[in-house]
C-alpha positions in Angstrom: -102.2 -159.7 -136.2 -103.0 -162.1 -133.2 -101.3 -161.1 -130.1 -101.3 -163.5 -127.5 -97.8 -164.1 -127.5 -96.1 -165.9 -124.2 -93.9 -163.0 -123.0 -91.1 -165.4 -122.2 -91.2 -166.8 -125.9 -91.8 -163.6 -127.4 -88.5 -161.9 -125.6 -86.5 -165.3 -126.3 -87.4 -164.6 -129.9 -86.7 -160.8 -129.7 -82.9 -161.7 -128.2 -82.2 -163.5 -130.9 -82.8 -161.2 -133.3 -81.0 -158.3 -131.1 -77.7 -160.2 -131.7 -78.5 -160.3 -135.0 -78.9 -156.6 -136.1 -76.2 -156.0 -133.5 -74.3 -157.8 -135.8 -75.5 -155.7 -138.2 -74.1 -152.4 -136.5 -78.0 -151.4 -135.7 -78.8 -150.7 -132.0 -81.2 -152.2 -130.3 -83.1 -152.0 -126.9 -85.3 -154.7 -125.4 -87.8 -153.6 -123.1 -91.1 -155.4 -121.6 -93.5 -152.8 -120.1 -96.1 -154.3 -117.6 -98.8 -154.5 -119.6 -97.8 -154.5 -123.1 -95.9 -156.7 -125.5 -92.2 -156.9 -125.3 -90.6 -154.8 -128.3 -87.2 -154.3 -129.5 -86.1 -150.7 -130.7 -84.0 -150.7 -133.5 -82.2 -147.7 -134.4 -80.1 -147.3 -137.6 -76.9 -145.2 -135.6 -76.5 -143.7 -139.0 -79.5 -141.8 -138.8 -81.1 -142.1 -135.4 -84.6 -140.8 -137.1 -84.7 -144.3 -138.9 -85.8 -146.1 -135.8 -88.3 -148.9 -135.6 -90.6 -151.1 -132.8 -90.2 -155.0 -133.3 -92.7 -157.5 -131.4 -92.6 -161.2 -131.8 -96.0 -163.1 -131.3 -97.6 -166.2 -132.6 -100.4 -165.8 -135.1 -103.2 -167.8 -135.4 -101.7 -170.8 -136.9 -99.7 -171.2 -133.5 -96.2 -170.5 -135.6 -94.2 -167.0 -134.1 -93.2 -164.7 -136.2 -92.0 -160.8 -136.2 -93.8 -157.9 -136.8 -93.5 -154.3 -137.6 -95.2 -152.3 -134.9 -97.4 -151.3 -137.4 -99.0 -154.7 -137.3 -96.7 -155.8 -141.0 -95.4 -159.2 -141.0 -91.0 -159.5 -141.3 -91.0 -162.9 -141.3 -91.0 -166.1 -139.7 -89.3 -166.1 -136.1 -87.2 -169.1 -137.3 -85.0 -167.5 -139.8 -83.7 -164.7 -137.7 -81.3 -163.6 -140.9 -83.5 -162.9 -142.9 -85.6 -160.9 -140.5 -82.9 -159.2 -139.9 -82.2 -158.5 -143.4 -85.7 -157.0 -144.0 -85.6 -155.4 -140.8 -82.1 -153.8 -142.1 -83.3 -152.5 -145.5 -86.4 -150.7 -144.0 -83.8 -148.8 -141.7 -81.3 -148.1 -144.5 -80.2 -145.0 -145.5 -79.1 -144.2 -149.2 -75.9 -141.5 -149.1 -75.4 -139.8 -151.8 
């Protein structure tokens, strides 16, 4: 995973998908720590142990994307729904 993402870009990116797990009843904090990439923590409030680190940054072929902060690709930074979506079922819980 290339990470030379322009902060500014990167967070603009990680807003956008804030509001859209938000939407999704998730929660989310944003946060930029000097000297590390800005990340969005998503928790599933369901079951606060189901909790993941978001990063946006453009790869290689200059086109942003989202990323698992395990360095595995969610999707494409221009379809925020369905990164959400992906984002969503790695968080879910099954009740039984």
């Amino acid at each position: 995973m290339a990470m030379k993402a322009d902060r500014s870009e990167a967070m603009d990116h990680l807003e956008r998908l804030a509001a859209q797990l938000e939407a999704h009843s998730f929660q989310v904090r944003l946060s930029a720590p000097a000297g590390l990439y800005p990340r969005l923590r998503v928790v599933n409030p369901m079951a606060p142990a189901m909790a993941e680190d978001v990063l946006a940054s453009d790869a290689n072929d200059g086109e942003w994307w989202y990323w698992l902060s395990w360095a595995g690709r969610i999707g494409h930074a221009s379809d925020v729904v369905t990164a959400a979506e992906r984002i969503a079922s790695v968080l879910h819980v099954i009740r039984r």
